[in-house]
N, C-alpha and C positions, 0 to 999 in steps of 0.2 A: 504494500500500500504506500501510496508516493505521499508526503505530508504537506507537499505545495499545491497550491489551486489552480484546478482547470477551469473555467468559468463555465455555467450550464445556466436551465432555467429557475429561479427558488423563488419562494415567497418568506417575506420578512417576519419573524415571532420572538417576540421578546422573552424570555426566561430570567428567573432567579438565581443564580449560581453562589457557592460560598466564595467567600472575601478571596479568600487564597488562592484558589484557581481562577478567579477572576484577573486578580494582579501576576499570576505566571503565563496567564494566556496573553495580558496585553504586554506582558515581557517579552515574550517569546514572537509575540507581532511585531513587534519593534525590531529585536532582531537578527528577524526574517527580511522586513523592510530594509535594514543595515545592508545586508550582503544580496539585494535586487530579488528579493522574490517574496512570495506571497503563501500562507500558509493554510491546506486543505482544513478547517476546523468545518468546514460545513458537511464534509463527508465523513467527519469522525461522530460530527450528533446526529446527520442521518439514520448509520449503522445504528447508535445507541440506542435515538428514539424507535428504528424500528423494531429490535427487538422487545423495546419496553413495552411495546404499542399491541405485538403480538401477545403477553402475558397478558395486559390489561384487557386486550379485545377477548381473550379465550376463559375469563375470570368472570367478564361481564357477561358474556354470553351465557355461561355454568349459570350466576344470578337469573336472569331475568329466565334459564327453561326452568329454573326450580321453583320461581314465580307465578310460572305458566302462562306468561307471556310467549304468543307461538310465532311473531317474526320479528325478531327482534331487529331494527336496522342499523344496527352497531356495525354488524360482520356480515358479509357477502359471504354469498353461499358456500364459492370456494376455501374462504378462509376461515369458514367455519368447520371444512371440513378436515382442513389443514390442521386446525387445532387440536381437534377430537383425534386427527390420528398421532400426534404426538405427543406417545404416553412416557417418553422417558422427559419429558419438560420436567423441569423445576417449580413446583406448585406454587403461587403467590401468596405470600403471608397477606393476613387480615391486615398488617399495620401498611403493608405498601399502596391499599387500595386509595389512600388519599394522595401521595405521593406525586 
């Protein structure tokens, strides 16, 4: 995985992050910018949010059939089937549900 930016299409989303990785990222932006280049951090929260996205999507789904809510429009079909069949996933603890 290359750590410098290729430019593509995104759309802008603001997050919380802790103090400290906030001040190492705009470190480490700086320099990147020092020595002429530009640092991939949008495809390092891609990766992250997707797999968080996939937990979150396969937790919420579990919720709402236990509900007996019958379409839930959280997950696509596909990805709901993607879910169900990945039985060695790592279950989501109750406390990451607000996360």
């Amino acid at each position: 995985m290359s750590v410098f930016k290729d430019e593509g299409e995104t759309k802008r989303v603001i997050f919380n992050i802790e103090m400290e990785l906030a001040k190492r990222l705009e470190n480490a932006k700086k320099n990147a910018r020092t020595i002429g280049r530009k640092l991939d951090v949008d495809t390092a929260v891609n990766k992250a949010l997707e797999k968080f996205l996939k937990k979150a999507e396969k937790k919420i789904y579990e919720i709402m059939k236990k509900q007996g809510i019958q379409d839930p429009l959280v997950i696509s079909t596909e990805e709901m089937a993607e879910a169900e069949s990945e039985d060695d996933a790592e279950p989501m603890d109750e406390d990451e549900d607000e996360s």
